[in-house]
C-alpha positions as CSV (number, residue, x, y, z in Angstrom):
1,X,13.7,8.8,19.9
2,X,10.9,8.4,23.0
3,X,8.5,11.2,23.2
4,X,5.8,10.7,25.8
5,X,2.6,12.7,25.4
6,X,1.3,13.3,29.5
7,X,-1.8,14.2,30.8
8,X,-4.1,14.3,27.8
9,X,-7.7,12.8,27.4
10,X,-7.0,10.1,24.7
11,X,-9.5,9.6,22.1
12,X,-8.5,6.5,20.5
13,X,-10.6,6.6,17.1
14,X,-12.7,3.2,17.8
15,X,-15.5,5.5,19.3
16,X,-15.2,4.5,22.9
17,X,-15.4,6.7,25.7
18,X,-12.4,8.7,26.2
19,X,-10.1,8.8,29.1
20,X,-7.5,11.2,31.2
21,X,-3.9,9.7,30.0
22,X,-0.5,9.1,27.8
23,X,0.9,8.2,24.6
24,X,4.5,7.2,24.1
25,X,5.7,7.1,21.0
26,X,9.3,5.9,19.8
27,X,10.5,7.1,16.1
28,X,7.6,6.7,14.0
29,X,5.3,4.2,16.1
30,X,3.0,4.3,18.6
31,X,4.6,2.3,21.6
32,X,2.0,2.7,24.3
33,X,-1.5,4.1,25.0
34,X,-2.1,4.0,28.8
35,X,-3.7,5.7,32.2
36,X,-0.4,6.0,33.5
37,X,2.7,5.6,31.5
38,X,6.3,5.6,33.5
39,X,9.7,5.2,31.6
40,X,12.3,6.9,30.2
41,X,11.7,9.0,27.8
42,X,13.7,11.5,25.6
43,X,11.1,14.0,25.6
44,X,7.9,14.4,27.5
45,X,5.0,17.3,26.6
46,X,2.8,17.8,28.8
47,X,-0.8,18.4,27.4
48,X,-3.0,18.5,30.3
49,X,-6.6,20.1,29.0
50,X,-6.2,18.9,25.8
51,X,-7.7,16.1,23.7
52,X,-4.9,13.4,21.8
53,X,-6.2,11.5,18.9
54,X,-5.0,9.4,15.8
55,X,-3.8,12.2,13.4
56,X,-6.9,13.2,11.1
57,X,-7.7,11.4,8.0
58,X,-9.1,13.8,5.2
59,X,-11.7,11.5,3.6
60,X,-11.5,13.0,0.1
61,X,-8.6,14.9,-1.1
62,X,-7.0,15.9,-4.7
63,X,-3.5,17.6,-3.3
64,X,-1.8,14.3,-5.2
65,X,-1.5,17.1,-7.7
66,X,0.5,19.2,-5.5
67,X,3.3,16.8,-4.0
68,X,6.2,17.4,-6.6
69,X,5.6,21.9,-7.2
70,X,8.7,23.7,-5.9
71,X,6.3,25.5,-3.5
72,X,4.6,22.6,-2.0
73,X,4.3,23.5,1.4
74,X,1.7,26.5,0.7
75,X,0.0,23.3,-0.4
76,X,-0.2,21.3,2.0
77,X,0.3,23.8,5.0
78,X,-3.0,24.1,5.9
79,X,-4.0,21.0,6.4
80,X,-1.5,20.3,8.6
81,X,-2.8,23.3,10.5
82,X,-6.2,22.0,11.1
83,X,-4.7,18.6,12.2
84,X,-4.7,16.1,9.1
85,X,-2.1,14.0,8.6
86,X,-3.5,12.1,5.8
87,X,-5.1,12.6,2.9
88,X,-7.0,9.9,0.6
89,X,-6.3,11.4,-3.2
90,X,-7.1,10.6,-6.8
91,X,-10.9,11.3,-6.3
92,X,-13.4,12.5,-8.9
93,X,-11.5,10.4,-11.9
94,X,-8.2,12.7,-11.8
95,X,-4.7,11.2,-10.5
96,X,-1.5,12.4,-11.5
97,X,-1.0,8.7,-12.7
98,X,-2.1,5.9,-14.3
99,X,-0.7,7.7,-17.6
100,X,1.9,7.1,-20.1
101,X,4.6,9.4,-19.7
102,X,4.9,10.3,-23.6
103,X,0.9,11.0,-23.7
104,X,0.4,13.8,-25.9
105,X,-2.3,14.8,-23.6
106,X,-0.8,16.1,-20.7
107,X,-2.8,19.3,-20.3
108,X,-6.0,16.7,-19.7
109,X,-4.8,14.8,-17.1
110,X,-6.4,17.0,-14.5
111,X,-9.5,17.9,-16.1
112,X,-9.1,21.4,-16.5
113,X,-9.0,21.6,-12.6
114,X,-5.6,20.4,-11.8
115,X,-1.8,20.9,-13.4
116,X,-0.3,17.2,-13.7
117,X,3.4,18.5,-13.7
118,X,4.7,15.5,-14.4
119,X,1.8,12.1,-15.3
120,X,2.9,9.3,-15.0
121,X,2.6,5.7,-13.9
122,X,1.6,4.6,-10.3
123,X,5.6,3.2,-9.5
124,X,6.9,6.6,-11.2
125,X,4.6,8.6,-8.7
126,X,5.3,6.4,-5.6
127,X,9.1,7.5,-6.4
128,X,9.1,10.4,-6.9
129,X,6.9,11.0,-3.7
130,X,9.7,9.5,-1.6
131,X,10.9,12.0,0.6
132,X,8.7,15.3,-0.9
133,X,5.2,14.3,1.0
134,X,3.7,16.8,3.6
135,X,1.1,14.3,4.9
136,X,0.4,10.9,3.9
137,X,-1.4,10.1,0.5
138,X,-3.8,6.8,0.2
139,X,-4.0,6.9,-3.5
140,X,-7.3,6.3,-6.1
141,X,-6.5,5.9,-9.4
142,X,-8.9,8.3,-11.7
143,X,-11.1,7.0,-14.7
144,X,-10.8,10.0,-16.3
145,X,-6.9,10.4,-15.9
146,X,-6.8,7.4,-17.3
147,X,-8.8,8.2,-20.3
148,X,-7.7,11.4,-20.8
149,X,-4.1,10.2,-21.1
150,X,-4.8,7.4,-23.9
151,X,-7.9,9.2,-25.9
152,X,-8.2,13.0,-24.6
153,X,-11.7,14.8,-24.8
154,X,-12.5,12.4,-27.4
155,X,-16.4,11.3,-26.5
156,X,-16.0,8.5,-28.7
157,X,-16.1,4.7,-27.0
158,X,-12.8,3.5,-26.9
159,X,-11.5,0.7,-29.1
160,X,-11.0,-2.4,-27.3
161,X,-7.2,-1.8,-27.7
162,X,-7.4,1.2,-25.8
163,X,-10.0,0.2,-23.2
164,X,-7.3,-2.9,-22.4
165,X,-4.5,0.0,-22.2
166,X,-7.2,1.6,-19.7
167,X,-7.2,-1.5,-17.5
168,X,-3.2,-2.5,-17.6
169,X,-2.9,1.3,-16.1
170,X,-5.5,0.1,-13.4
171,X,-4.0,-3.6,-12.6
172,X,-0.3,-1.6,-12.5
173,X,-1.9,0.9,-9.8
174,X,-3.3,-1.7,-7.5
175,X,-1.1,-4.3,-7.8
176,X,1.6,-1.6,-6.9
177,X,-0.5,-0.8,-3.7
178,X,-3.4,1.5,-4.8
179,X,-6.5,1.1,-2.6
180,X,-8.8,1.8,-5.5
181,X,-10.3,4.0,-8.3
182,X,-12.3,6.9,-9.2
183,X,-15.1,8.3,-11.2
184,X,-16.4,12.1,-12.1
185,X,-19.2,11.4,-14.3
186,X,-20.1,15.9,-14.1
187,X,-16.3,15.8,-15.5
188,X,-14.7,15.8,-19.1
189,X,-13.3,13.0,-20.1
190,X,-15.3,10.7,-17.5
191,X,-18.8,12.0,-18.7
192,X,-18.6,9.8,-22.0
193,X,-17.0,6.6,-20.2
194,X,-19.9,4.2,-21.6
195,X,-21.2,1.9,-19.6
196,X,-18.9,-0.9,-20.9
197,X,-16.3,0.8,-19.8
198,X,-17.2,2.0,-16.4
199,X,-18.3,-1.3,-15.6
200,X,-14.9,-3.0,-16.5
201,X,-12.8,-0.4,-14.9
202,X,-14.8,-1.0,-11.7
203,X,-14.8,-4.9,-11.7
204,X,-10.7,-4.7,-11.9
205,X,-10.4,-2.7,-9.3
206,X,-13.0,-5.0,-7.3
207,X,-10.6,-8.1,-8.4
208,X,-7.9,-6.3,-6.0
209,X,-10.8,-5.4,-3.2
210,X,-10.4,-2.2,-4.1
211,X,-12.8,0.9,-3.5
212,X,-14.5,3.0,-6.1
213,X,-15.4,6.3,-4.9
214,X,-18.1,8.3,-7.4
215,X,-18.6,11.9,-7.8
216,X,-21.9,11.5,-9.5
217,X,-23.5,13.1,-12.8
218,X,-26.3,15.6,-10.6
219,X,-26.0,16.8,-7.2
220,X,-28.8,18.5,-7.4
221,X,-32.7,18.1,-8.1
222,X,-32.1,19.4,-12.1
223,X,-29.1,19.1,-13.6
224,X,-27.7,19.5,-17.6
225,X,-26.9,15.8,-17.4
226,X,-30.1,14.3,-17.2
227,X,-33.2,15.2,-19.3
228,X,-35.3,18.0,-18.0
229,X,-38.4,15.8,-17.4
230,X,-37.4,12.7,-15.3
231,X,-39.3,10.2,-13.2
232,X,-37.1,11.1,-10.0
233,X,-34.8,14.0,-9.7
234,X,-31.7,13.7,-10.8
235,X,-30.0,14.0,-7.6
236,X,-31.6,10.6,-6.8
237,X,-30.4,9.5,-10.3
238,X,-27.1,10.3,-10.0
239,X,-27.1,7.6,-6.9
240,X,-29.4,5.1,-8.7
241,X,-26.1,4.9,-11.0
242,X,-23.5,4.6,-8.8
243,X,-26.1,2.0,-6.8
244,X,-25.8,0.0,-10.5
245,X,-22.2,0.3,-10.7
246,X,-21.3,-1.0,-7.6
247,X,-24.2,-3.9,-7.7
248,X,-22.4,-4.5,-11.6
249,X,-18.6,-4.6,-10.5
250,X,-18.9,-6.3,-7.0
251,X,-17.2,-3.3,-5.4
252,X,-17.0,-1.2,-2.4
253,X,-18.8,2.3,-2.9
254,X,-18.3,5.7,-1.5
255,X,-20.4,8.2,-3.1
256,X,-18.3,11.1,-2.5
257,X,-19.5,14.9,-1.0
258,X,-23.1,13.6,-0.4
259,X,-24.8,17.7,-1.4
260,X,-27.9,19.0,-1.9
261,X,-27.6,22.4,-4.0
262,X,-30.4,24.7,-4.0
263,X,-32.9,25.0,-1.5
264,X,-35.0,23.1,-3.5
265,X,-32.8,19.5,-3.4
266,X,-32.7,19.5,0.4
267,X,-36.0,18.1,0.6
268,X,-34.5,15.1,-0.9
269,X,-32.7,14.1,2.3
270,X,-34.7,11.2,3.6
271,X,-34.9,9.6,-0.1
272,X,-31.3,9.8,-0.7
273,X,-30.5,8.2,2.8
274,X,-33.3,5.7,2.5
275,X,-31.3,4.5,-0.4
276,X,-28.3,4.2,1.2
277,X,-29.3,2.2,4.1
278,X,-31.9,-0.1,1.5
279,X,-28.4,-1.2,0.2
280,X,-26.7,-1.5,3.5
281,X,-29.5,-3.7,4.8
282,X,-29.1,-5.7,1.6
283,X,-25.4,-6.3,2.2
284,X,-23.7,-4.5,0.1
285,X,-20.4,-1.6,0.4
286,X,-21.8,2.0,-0.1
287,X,-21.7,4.6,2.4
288,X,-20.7,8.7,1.8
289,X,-19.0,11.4,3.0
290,X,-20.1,15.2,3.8
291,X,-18.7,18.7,4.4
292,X,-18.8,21.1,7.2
293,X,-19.9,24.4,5.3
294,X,-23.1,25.7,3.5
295,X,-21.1,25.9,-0.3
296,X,-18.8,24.7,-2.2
297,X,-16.2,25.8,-4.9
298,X,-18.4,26.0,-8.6
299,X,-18.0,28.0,-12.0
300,X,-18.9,30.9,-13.1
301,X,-21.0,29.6,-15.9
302,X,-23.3,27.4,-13.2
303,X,-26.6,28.7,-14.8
304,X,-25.1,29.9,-17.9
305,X,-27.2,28.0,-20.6
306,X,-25.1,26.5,-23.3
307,X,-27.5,27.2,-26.0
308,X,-26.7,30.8,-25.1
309,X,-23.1,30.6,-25.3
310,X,-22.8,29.2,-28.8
311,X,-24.8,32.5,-30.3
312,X,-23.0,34.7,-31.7
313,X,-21.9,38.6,-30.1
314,X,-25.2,39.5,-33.1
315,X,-27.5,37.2,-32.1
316,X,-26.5,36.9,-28.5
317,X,-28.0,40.9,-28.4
318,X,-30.8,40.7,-30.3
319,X,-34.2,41.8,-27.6
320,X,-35.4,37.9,-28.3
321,X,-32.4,35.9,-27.5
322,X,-31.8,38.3,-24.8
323,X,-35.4,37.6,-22.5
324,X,-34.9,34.4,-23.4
325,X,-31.7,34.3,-21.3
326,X,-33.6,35.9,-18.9
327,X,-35.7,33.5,-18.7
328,X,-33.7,30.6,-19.2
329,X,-31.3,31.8,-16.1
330,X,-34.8,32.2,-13.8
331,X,-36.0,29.4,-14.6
332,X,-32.4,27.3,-13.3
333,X,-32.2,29.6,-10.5
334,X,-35.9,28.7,-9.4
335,X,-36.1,25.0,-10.3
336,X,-32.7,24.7,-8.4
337,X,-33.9,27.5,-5.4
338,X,-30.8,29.4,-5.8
339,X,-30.2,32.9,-5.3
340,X,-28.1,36.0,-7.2
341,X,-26.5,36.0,-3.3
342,X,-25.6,32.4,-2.7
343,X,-23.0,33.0,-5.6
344,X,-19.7,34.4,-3.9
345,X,-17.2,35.8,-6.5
346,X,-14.0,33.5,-6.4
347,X,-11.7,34.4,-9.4
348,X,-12.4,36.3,-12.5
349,X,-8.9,37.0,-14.1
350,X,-5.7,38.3,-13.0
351,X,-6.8,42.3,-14.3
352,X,-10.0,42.1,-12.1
353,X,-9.2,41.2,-8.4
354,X,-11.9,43.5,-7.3
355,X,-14.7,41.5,-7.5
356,X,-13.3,38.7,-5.3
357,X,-14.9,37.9,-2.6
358,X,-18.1,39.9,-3.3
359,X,-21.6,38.5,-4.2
360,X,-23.5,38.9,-7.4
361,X,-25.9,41.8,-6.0
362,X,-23.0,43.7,-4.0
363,X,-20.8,43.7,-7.5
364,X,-24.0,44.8,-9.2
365,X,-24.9,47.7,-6.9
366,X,-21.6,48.7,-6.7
367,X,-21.2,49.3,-10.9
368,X,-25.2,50.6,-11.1
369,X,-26.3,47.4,-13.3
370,X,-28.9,44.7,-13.0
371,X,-27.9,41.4,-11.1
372,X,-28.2,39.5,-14.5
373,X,-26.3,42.4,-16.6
374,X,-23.7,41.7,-13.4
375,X,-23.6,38.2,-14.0
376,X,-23.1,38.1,-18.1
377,X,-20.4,40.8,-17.3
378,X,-18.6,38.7,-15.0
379,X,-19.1,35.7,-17.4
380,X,-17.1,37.8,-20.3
381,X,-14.6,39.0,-18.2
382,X,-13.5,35.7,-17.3
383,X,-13.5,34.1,-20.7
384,X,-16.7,31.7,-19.0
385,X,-13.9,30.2,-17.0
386,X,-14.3,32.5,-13.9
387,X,-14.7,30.5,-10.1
388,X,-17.3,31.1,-7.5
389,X,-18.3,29.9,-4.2
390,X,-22.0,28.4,-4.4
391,X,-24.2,28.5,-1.6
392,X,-27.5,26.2,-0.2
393,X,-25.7,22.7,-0.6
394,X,-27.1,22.2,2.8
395,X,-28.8,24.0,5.8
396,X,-28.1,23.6,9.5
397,X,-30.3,20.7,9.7
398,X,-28.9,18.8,6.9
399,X,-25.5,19.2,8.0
400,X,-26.3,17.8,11.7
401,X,-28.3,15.0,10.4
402,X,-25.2,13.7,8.3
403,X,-22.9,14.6,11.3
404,X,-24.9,12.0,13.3
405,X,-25.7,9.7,10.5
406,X,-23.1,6.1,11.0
407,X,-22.5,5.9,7.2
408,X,-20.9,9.4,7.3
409,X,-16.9,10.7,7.6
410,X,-15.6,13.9,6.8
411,X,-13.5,15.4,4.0
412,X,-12.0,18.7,2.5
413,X,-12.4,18.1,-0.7
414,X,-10.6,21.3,-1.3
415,X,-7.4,22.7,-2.3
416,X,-5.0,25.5,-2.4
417,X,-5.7,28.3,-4.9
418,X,-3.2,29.8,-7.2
419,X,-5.1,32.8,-7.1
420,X,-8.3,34.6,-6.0
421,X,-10.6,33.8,-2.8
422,X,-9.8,30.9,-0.9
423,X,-12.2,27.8,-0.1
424,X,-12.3,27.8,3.6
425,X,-12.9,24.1,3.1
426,X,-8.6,24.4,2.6
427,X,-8.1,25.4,5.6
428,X,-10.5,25.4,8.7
429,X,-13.2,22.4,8.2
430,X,-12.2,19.7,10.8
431,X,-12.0,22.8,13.2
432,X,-15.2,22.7,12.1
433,X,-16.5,19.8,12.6
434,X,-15.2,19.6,16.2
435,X,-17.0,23.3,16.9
436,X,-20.2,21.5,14.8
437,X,-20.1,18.5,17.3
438,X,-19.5,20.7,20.7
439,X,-22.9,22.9,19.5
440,X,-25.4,19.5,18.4
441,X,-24.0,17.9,21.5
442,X,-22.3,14.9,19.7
443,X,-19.8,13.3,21.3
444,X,-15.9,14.6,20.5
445,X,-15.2,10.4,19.9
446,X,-18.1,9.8,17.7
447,X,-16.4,13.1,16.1
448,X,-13.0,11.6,16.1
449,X,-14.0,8.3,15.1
450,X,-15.1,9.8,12.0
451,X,-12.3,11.7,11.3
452,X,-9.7,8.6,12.3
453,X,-10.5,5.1,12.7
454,X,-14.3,5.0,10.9
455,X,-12.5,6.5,7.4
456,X,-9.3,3.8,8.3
457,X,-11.5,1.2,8.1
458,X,-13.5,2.2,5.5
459,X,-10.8,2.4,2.6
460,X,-8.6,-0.2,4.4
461,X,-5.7,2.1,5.7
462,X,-3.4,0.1,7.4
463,X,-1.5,0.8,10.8
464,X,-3.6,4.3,10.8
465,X,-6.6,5.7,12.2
466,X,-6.3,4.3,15.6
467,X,-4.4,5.0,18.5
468,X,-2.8,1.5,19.2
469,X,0.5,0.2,20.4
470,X,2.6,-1.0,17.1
471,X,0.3,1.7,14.8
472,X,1.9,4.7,12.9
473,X,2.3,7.6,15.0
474,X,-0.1,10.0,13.5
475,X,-1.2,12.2,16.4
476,X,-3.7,15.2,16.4
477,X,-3.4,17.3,19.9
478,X,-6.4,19.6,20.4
479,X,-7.4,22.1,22.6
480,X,-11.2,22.4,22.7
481,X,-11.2,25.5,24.0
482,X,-9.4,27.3,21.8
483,X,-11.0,25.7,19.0
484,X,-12.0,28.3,16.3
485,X,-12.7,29.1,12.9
486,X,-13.0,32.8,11.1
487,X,-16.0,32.1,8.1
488,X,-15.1,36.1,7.4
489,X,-11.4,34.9,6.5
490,X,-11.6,32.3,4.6
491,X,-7.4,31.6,4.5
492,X,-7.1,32.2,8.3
493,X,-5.5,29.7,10.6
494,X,-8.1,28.0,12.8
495,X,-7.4,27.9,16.6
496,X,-7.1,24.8,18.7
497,X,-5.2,22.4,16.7
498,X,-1.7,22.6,19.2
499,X,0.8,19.5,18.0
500,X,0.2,17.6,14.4
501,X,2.7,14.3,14.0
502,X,3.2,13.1,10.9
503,X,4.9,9.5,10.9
504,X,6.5,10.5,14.0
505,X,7.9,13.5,13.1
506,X,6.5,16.9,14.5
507,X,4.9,18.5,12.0
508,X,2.8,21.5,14.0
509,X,4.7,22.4,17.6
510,X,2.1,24.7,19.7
511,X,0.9,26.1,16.6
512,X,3.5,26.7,14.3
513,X,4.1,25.1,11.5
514,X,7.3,23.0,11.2
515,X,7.5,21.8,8.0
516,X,9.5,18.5,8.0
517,X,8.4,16.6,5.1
518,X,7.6,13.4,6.9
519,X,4.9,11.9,4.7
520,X,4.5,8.8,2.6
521,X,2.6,6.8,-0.2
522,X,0.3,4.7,2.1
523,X,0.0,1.3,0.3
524,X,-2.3,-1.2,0.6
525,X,-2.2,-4.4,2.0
């Protein structure tokens, strides 16, 4: 089937100017791009005022954990809806692969943040994807996956037997087509990967040109992972490592969700992208990628001290322990230069859905108690395993700067909830991006480009990212001025984002969600 898209102002994804014209497509390729395409064709939309691009490429994703629930679509839905049609997954060390199906540690696979229904090896997963896929999936395989499948939570170094069971699930990924791996060193079971370890899981993935992404130990100027009195702050630590690793394993790099949380990190923006291009103008692979908001998804427990936790309910009461807290929980708050407010109340259980979506200081004014008393409440309720939304990773400033920086694209990083607030991350942060660009006065291609062809090329996609004759027909139609997002409802549906193709296949028709399940396992070539 011919469907010829007439009238629109094509933005290709190379970053070149764009231009008043059509795209024909013909089942699920792109046949022409043009000024003025004539033909038959079996359908032709008109979509004069609006803005046609390669379909959006969601940088860093983990809805591989998603593809085979019974409810998928809620899933995946609104991603479609803010024009993605790909999604590169397995970041952070978790995939729902690169495990031994009779692993006795299922309920580790994902870290505690994601359900692996079913783990199991990379051809398993490509499988059982055929035919079940929303968008496309360019899949990582996680360290930390990995490890938990064969070891668990065990902090111990693995034997050499298992660190060569480690590597077989790595060269079984890659040679069946994965573009390369991950590591979440903030993350059980990736945290106690020694350096042996990391370093050979990095150099076979290299040996396959593979990319590593890295979610790093600190993303902030103090962090538990580091000791308190460093040289440099462990923000610029957590990059010094990563820096290591990829000089180590010979690899490509992307340090995922380049943040600065707290007020008091931000000043850290010229060292950490001094660092970046110090690399670059030595040669070598390592570039980031950024988010569109102020905050992020956290827990509960953020500046809950661990010494704290392991009391007692006696001891925990007693006057001395108790201004210790106190003073413990200050002193994180101002080292880091985070407020009671910057903590938004996510999820706290099932019984107490009333504090969702409320800040530390409203919850505490409402009930007649202190903002810490608030806190340690909440902390209890949720059994320490309650959710918030975390404030100050960036400010205006920093989020134009990396807009506008060459060695950023954009991501998500963010999922659907089961329950409690929703990350607006999920659902309206290309929207976004393209409102973020229209107010600095970037260009909508240098926009695109980052969204499209700039992530394509980064992590190798093939036949995506660009809109080019013989290419996948991934399309993204947009009108900018109806472009908008609702920070007051996090879950809404952003406006703007009129047709989504997936593969060919209409995905998102004027604003509606279809929901054919076009999508594959991207593979690498």
């Amino acid at each position: 089937m011919k469907t010829l898209f007439k009238n629109g102002t094509v933005i290709d994804g190379s970053g070149k100017a764009p231009f008043v014209g059509d795209v024909l497509i013909e089942d699920a390729r792109i046949v022409a791009v043009g000024a003025d395409i004539t033909g038959e064709a079996d359908r032709v939309v008109d979509i004069r005022g609006c803005q046609i691009c390669p379909g959006l490429i969601d940088a860093h994703s983990h809805n591989d954990f998603f593809y085979d629930r019974e409810d998928a679509e809620k899933y995946y839905r609104p991603f479609i809806e803010q024009g993605i049609t790909t999604q590169i997954t397995g970041n952070c060390s978790f995939s729902p692969f690169g495990v031994d199906e009779d692993t006795p540690y299922r309920d580790k696979i994902g870290g505690g943040l994601f359900d692996a229904k079913a783990p199991c090896s990379f051809a398993a997963f490509k499988e059982r994807a055929r035919g079940r896929l929303f968008v496309n999936l360019v899949p990582l395989i996680g360290q930390g996956s990995v490890r938990a499948g064969i070891a668990g939570y065990d902090p111990k170094p693995l034997s050499d037997e298992q660190l060569e069971r480690e590597l077989e699930h790595v060269r079984e990924a890659m040679e069946g087509g994965a573009f390369g791996g991950s590591f979440g060193f903030m993350y059980e079971p990736s945290r106690y990967a020694p350096e042996k370890e990391i370093t050979a899981f990095a150099k076979e993935v290299a040996k396959y040109g593979g990319i590593i992404t890295i979610h790093p130990r600190a993303c902030s100027i103090v962090s538990a992972e580091y000791p308190l009195l460093t040289k440099k702050s462990h923000l610029e630590m957590g990059l010094d490592e990563a820096v290591e690793i990829m000089h180590k394993a010979g690899c490509r790099l992307e340090y995922s969700h380049l943040i600065f949380t707290g007020q008091r990190s931000w000043k850290l923006l010229d060292k950490m992208l001094a660092t970046f291009y110090r690399e670059r103008e030595k040669g070598n692979p390592i570039a980031y990628d950024n988010y569109a908001f102020h905050y992020g998804a956290s827990v509960i427990t953020v500046v809950f001290p661990e010494w704290y936790a392991a009391l007692s309910r006696e001891e925990a009461a007693k006057p001395v322990n108790r201004f210790k807290l106190q003073l413990t929980i200050l002193m994180y708050r101002k080292v880091l230069g985070i407020d009671w407010d910057d903590m938004v109340i996510a999820y706290i259980s099932d019984e107490h859905p009333e504090y969702e979506g409320k800040t530390i200081p409203q919850a505490a004014a409402e009930e007649g108690l202190s903002n810490l008393d608030m806190y340690l409440k909440l902390v209890d309720l949720s059994g320490r395993a309650g959710s918030i939304y975390l404030g100050k990773y960036y400010n205006d400033a920093i989020v134009r700067r990396l807009m506008e920086d060459e060695l950023s694209i954009f991501m998500t990083d963010a999922w659907v909830e089961e329950k409690g607030l929703q990350n607006i991350a999920a659902f309206q942060t290309f929207p976004q991006f393209f409102l973020l660009g229209q107010r600095y006065g970037i260009p909508v291609e240098k926009i695109v480009r980052k969204m499209t062809g700039a992530t394509a090329d980064r992590f190798g996609i093939p036949e995506r990212g660009y809109l080019k004759p013989g290419y996948r027909a991934d399309l993204t139609v947009i009108d900018p001025k109806a472009l908008s997002v609702d920070e007051k409802k996090p879950d809404a549906r952003p406006g703007g984002i009129v047709h989504v193709y997936v593969n060919g296949v209409c995905a998102l028709e004027n604003g509606s969600f279809v929901g054919e399940r076009a999508g594959e396992v991207v593979l690498k070539k």
